[in-house]
N, C-alpha and C positions, 0 to 999 in steps of 0.2 A: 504494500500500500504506500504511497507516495506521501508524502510529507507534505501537508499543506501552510505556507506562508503564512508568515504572521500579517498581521490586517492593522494597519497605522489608521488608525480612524484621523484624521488633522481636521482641526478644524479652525475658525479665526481666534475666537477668544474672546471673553467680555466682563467686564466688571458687572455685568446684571447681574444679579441673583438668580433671576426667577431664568432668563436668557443663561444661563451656567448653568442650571436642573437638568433645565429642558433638553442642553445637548447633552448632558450625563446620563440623561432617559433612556435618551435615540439609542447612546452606544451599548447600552443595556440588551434596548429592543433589538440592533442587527447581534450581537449573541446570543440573546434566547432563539431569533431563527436560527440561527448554527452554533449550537452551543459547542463543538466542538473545535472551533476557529477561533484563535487565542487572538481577542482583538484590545489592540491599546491604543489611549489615547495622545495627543500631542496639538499642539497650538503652536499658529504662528505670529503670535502678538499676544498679549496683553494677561495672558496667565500660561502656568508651567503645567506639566514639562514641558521647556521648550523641543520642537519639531527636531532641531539636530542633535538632541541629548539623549531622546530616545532611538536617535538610529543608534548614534554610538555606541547606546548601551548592550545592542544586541547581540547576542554569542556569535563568534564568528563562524560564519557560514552560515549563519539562520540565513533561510530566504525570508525577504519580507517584500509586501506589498504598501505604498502609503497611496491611502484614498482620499482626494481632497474632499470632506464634508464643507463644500462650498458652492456655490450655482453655477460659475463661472469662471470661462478663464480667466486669468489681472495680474498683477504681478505676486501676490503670493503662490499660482499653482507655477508662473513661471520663471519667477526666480527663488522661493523660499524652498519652496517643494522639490524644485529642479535639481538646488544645492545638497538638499540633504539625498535624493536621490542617487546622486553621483558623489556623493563622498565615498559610500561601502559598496562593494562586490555584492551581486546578489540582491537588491534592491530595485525595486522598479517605482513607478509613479502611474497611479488611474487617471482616465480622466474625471473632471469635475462632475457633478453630476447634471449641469443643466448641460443643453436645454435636454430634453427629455419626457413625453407623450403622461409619463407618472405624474412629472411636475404638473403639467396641465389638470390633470385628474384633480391634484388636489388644489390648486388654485380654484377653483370650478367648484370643490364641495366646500372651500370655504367664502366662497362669494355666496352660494346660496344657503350657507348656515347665516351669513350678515343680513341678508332677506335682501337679496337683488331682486329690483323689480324689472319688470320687461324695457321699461323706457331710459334705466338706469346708463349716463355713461360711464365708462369703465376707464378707470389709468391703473396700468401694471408697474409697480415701483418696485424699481431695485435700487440696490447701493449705489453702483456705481463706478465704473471703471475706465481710467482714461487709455486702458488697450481696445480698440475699436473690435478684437474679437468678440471679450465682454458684452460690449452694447449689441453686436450683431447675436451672438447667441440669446440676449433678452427680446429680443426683437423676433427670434425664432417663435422664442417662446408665446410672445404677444400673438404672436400670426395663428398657431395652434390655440388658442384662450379665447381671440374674435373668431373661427371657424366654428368653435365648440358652442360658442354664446348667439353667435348668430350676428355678431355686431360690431362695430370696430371697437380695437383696443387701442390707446396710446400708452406709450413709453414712457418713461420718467425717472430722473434717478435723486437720490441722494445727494451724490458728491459727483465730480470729474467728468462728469458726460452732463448733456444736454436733452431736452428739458428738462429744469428742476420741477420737483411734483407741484408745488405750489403754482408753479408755470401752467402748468400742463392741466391745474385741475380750475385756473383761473380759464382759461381759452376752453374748457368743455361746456363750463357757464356759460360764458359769452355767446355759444353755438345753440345756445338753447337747450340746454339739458333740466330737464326738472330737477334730477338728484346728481351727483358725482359721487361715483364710491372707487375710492382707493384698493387695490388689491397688492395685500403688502407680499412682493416677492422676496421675504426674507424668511432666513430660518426659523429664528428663533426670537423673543424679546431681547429690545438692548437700543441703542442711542438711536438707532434708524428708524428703528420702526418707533419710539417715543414721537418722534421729528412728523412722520405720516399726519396725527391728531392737528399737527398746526400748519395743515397746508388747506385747509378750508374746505373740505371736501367733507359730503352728509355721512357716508359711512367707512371707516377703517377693517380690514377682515382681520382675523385673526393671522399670527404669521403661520409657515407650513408643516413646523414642529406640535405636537405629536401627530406622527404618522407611522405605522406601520408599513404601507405603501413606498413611503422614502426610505425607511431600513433596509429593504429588499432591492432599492436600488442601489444601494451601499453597495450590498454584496452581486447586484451584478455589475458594476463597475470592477470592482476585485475579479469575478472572473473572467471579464474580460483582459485584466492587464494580465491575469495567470496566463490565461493562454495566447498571448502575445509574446510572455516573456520568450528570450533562448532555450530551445533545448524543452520546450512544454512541446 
């Protein structure tokens, strides 16, 4: 039987509380689906264990896997994640998990847990990243969310890209929209999605943590870079 890679769960990091739980949950929920996949966690900002202290740490020769628990590419999957991939032998890097058909899913079951009404306009808000892959992969994602809803989505970010949600949720107004509901494309609670409340918009969703749905896509990100790696 083959030895299966340790699972670097990475994720951003956050001084939230409730935004800390909630990613301690997820990595809970992708081990209870495979309880037998030794999965660890690591950050690449703002709480420990830092991302390159956990590769270090690992017995030489373990194979391991690190999965960006992130939406998109920016520069942590491609320099933070990059670095620690390539410091040890044996190491590979997933990709991030947006954009991705799950993601949709539950974008969709949390706009109609916020009671989206038919007439409602929609802004999809991410954080935000000034690598133009970022925005295009959110922008996948929008395109897949107006297919599913029936209606157009706009974009909006946080920080480093363009529209800011406040922007984007003043010009839905101005178009004539009865309501604006924000659809927070973020993980978890924490400074972004606080920031959503004060962009003017009638309703905020919930962010896309807890999901069982996104655990699963953890771990098919992990198999897919297993079976990319050499020698699989």
């Amino acid at each position: 039987m083959t030895h299966s890679p340790v699972l670097i769960a990475c994720s951003h990091g956050t001084s939230n509380a409730t935004g800390d739980a909630e990613v301690r949950e997820f990595r809970r929920a992708v081990s209870a689906l495979r309880p037998s996949l030794d999965v660890r966690e690591a950050y690449v900002d703002v709480q420990e264990p830092a991302l390159p202290d956990v590769v270090a740490a690992l017995p030489e020769g373990e194979p391991a896997v690190i999965v960006p628990v992130l939406l998109s590419v920016g520069y942590h999957v491609k320099v933070d994640i990059a670095q620690a991939r390539d410091s040890r032998p044996r190491t590979s890097a997933a990709a991030p998990l947006g954009p991705d058909p799950v993601l949709v899913d539950v974008l969709e079951e949390r706009l109609r847990e916020a009671g989206l009404a038919d007439d409602d306009a929609v802004v999809l808000a991410a954080a935000g990243s000034s690598n133009p892959a970022a925005s295009a992969a959110v922008e996948e994602v929008a395109g897949q969310l107006a297919a599913r809803l029936g209606r157009p989505v706009t974009c909006a970010y946080g920080s480093a890209a363009e529209p800011k949600v406040p922007h984007a949720v003043e010009a839905a107004r101005a178009a004539g929209a009865p309501r604006v509901v924000v659809a927070s494309y973020l993980l978890a609670h924490g400074w972004f999605h606080d920031q959503l409340f004060k962009a003017g918009a009638d309703l905020v969703t919930e962010p896309l943590l807890p999901s069982e749905a996104l655990a699963g896509l953890v771990l098919k990100r992990f198999d897919e870079a297993v079976a990319a790696a050499p020698g699989a």
